[in-house]
C-alpha positions in Angstrom: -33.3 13.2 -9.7 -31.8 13.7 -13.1 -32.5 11.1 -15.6 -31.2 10.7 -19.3 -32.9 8.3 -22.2 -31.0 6.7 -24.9 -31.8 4.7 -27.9 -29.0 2.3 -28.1 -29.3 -0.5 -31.0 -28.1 -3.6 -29.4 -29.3 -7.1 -30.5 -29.5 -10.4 -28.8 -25.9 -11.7 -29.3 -24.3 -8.3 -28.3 -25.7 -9.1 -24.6 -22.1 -8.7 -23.3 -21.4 -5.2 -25.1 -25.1 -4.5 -23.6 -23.5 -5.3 -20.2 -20.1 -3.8 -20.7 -21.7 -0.6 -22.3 -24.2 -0.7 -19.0 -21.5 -0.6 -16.5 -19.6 1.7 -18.5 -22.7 4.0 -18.2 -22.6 2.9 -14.1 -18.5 4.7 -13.8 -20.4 7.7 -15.2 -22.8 8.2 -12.7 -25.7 7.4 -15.1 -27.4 4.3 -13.2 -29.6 2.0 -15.6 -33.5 2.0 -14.2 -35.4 1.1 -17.3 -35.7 -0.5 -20.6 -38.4 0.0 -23.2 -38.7 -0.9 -26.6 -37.3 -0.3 -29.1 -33.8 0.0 -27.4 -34.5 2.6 -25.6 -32.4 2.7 -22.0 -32.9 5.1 -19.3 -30.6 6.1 -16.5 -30.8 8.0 -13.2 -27.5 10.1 -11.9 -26.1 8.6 -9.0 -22.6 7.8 -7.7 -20.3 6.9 -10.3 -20.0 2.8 -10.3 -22.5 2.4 -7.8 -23.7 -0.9 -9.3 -22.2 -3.5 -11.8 -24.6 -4.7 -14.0 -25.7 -8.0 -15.3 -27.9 -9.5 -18.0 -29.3 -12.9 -17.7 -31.7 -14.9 -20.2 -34.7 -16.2 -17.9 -36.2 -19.7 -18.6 -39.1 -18.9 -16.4 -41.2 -16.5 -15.8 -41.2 -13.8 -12.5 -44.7 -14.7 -11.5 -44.4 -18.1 -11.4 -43.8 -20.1 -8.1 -40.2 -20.7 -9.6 -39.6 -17.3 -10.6 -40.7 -15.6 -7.3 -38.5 -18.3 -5.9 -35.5 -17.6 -7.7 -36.1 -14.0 -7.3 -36.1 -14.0 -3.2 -32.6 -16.2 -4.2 -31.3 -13.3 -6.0 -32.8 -10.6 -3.0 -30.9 -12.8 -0.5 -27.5 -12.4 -2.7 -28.0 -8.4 -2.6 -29.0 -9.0 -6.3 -31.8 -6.5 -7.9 -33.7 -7.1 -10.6 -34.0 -3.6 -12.4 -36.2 -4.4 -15.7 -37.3 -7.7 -17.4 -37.9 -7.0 -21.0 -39.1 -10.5 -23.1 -36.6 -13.0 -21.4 -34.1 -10.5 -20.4 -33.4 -9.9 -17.1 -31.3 -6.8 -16.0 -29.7 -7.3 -12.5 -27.6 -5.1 -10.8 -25.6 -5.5 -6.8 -23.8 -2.7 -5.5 -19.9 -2.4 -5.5 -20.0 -1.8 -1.8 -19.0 -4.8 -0.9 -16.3 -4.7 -3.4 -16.4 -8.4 -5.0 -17.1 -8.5 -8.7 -21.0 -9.6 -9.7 -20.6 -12.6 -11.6 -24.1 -14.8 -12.1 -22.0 -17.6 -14.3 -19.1 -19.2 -12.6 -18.1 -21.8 -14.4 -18.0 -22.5 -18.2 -20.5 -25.0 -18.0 -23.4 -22.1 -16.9 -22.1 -20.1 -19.2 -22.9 -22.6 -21.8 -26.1 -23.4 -20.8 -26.9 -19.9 -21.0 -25.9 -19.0 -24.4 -28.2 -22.1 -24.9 -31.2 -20.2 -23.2 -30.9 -18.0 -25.9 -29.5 -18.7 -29.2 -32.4 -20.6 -30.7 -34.4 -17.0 -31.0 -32.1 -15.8 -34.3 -32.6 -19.4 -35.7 -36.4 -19.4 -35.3 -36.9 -16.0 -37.0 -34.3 -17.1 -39.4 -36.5 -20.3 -40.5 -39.5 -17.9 -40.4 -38.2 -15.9 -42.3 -37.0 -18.2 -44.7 -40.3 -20.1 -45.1 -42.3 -16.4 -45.9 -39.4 -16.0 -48.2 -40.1 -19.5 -50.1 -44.0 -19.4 -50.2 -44.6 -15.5 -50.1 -41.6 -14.0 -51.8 -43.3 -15.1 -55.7 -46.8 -13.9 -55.0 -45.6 -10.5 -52.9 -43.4 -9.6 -55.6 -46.0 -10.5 -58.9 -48.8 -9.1 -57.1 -47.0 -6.2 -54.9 -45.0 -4.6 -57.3 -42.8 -2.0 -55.6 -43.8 -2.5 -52.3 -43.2 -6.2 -52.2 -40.2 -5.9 -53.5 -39.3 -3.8 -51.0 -40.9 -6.5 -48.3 -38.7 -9.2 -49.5 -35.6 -7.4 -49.5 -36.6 -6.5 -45.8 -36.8 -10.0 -45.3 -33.5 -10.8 -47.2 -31.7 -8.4 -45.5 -33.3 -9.6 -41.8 -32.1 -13.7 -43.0 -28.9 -12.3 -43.7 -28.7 -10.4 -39.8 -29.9 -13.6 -38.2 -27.2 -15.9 -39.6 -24.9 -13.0 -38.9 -26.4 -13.6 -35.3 -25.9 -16.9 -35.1 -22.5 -16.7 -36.8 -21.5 -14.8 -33.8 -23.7 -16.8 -31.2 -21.9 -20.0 -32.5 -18.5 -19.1 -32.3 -18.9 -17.6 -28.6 -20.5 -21.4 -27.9 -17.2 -23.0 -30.2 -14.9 -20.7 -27.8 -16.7 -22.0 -24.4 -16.5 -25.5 -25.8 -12.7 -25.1 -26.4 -12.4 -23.7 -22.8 -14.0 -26.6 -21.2 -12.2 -28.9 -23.0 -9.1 -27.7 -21.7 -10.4 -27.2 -18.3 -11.1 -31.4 -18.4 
């Protein structure tokens, strides 16, 4: 079977141009089998739009009783899981049936899982800001050139998380809007 690798830089909040850019791969014939870090995808030729694909942010782990359970819950909806990378979980159902895979039907679920996830770009963001505050004077008297160099990495990372979250935070502002007029 032909397969094909390709580095794709994606990052947390573009989950749904991950899943877009997934099944776009799918309606090409390239099937997604496996993700490794760093963004690295790989795909198997198939038949074009074989699959749709979806992402989902896991709050527990595969091996636990929960997990396994949840798992045997997705088997029984003709639901596979392809790859778990971190908290990611890549799912795919075949288009045989010809109903569209949706995992979040309501905009309640769909909140709750932008919540599963959008604390990760605030974390490395307060990190990131605390290295910056107690590390950022002695890196750049002691490091010279190179810690410059390390706190402008870090400056420029602070500025991609609250980018992140910028985005993260209006898609959450958007769903709140939605359910309000929903009530």
């Amino acid at each position: 079977m032909t397969r094909k690798t390709i580095n794709k830089l994606l990052f947390i909040w573009d989950w749904e141009e991950e899943e877009r850019w997934l099944n776009e791969m799918s309606a090409q014939g390239w099937q997604f089998v496996k993700y490794s870090f760093p963004f690295r995808y790989t795909f198997e030729q198939g038949e074009p739009s074989a699959y749709q694909y979806r992402l989902q942010a896991m709050n527990r782990r595969f091996g636990s009783k929960e997990g396994q359970d949840y798992l045997a819950f997705l088997r029984d909806a003709n639901i596979e899981l392809v790859e778990s990378y971190l908290f990611w979980a890549y799912l795919r159902k075949s288009t045989a049936d010809g109903k569209p895979f949706e995992l979040f039907s309501d905009i309640e679920s769909k909140m709750k899982h932008l919540n599963r996830f959008r604390l990760i770009p605030l974390l490395c963001l307060i990190l990131l800001c605390v290295n910056l505050i107690w590390g950022a004077p002695t890196l750049i008297h002691y490091g010279g050139f190179f810690g410059m160099a390390l706190v402008t990495l870090e400056v420029f990372l602070s500025a991609l998380m609250i980018y992140g979250l910028t985005r993260m935070s209006v898609k959450y502002a958007e769903l709140e809007k939605q359910r309000q007029l929903h009530e």
